[in-house]
C-alpha positions in Angstrom: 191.7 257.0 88.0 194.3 254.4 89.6 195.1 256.7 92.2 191.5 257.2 93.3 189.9 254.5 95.8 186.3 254.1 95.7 185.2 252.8 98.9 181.6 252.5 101.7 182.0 255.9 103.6 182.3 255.6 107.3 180.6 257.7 110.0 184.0 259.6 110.5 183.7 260.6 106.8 180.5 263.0 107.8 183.1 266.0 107.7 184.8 265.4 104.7 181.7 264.8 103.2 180.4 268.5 104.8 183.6 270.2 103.2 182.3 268.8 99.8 179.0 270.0 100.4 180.3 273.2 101.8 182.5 274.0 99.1 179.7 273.0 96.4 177.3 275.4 97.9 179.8 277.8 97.7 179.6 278.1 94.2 176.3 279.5 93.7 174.7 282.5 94.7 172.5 282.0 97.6 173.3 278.3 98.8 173.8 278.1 102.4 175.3 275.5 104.0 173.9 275.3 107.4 175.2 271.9 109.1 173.2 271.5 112.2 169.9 273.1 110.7 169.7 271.1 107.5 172.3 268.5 107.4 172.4 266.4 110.8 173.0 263.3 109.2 176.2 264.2 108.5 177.2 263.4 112.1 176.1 259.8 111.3 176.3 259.6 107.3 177.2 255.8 107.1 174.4 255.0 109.8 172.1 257.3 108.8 172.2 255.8 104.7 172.2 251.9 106.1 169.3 252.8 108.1 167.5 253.6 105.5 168.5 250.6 103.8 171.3 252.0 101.7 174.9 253.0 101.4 177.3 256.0 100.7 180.6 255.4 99.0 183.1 258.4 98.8 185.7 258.6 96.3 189.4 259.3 98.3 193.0 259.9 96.5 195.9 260.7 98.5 194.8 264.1 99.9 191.8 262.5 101.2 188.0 262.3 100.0 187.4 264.3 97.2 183.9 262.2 96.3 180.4 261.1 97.5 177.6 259.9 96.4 174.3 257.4 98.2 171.9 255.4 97.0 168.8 254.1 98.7 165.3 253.0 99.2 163.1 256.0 97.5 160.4 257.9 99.4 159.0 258.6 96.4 155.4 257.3 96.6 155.1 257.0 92.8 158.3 255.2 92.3 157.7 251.5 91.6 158.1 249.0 94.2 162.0 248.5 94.7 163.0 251.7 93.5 166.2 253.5 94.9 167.1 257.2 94.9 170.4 258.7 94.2 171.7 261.0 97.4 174.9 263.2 98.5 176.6 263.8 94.7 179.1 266.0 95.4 183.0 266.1 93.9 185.6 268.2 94.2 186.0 271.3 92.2 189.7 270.5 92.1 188.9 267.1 91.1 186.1 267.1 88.4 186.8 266.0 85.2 188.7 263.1 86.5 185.7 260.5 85.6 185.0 261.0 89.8 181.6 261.5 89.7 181.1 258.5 86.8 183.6 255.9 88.9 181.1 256.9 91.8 177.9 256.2 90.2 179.0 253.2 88.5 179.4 251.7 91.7 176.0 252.8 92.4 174.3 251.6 89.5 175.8 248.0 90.1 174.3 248.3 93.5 170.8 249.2 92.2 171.1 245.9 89.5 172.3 243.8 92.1 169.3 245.1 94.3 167.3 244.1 91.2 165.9 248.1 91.4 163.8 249.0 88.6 164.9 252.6 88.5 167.0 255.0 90.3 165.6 258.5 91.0 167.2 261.7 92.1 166.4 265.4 93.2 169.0 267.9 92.3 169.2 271.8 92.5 167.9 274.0 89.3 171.0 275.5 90.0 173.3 272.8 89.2 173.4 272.7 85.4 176.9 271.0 85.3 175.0 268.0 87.3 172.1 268.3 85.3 174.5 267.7 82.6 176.0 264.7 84.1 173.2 263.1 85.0 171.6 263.3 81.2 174.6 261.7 79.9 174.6 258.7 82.5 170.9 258.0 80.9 168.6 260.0 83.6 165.8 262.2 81.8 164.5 265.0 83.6 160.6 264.5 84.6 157.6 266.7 85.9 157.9 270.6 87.3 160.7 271.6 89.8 159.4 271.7 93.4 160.3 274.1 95.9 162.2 272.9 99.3 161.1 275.5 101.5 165.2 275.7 102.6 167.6 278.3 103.9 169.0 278.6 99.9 165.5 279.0 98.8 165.9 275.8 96.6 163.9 274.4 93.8 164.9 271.0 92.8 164.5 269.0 89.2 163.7 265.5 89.3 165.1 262.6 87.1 164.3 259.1 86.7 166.7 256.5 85.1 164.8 253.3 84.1 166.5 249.9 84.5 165.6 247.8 82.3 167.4 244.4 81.0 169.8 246.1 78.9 170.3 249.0 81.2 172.3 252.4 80.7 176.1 252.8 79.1 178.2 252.7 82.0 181.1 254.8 79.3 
């Protein structure tokens, strides 16, 4: 991992980020990536997560970003007061199993403590079991029924929800 810089992604990172995305999708049977239909904020991506009153980090080695992943503010109107949502997760295939994805989130979850968040929520595809997978061992337990996204890839999401309470998830 001391070859991989973890750092706040810039608006120029929109298309690296899209690549990522891109390439993810690609992996599954009827994801479709459609930039300008379903993912303008990629034009914008650092603007568009500090308006909302967060931030996406990417994770870069020497052939460029191979990372992402956002945190902010939750929509959720059943999340507690303060709550922040987890956004953009997407690594490499190339590059998983690298501790990528866990260098990415740590730096998310010292965000959300520092923010004093009570929890940190996410959405992810049914699809994804390798994130699924992931996201079980950094403490999040999957909660209620998948919804549907109404979406070009037809998706149904899970939901998880990672309490933080004073002693917090392992970060190992």
């Amino acid at each position: 991992m001391s070859d991989i810089l973890i750092r706040p992604a810039s608006d120029a990172d929109g298309d690296a980020i899209a690549a990522l995305i891109a390439a993810a999708f690609a992996e599954y049977e009827g994801c479709v990536f459609d930039r300008a239909a379903e993912f303008p904020e990629l034009d914008a991506i650092a603007s568009h997560f500090a308006g909302r009153g967060g931030t996406i980090w990417v994770a870069e080695d020497s052939d460029g970003v191979i990372g992402s992943m956002a945190l902010a503010p939750t929509s959720d109107p059943d999340a507690p007061p303060g709550g922040l949502e987890i956004f953009k997760v997407y690594v490499a295939q190339a590059a998983r199993r690298r501790g990528i994805a866990r260098a990415l989130f740590a730096t998310a979850l010292n965000a959300a403590r520092a923010a004093g968040a009570p929890e940190i929520r996410l959405w992810t595809d049914t699809r994804f079991a390798d994130a699924h997978r992931f996201y079980e061992r950094c403490g999040f337990t999957r909660e209620g029924p998948a919804r549907e996204c109404h979406d070009l890839s037809a998706t149904w999401e899970y939901s998880y929800r990672l309490p933080l309470g004073a002693a917090g998830p392992r970060e190992g």
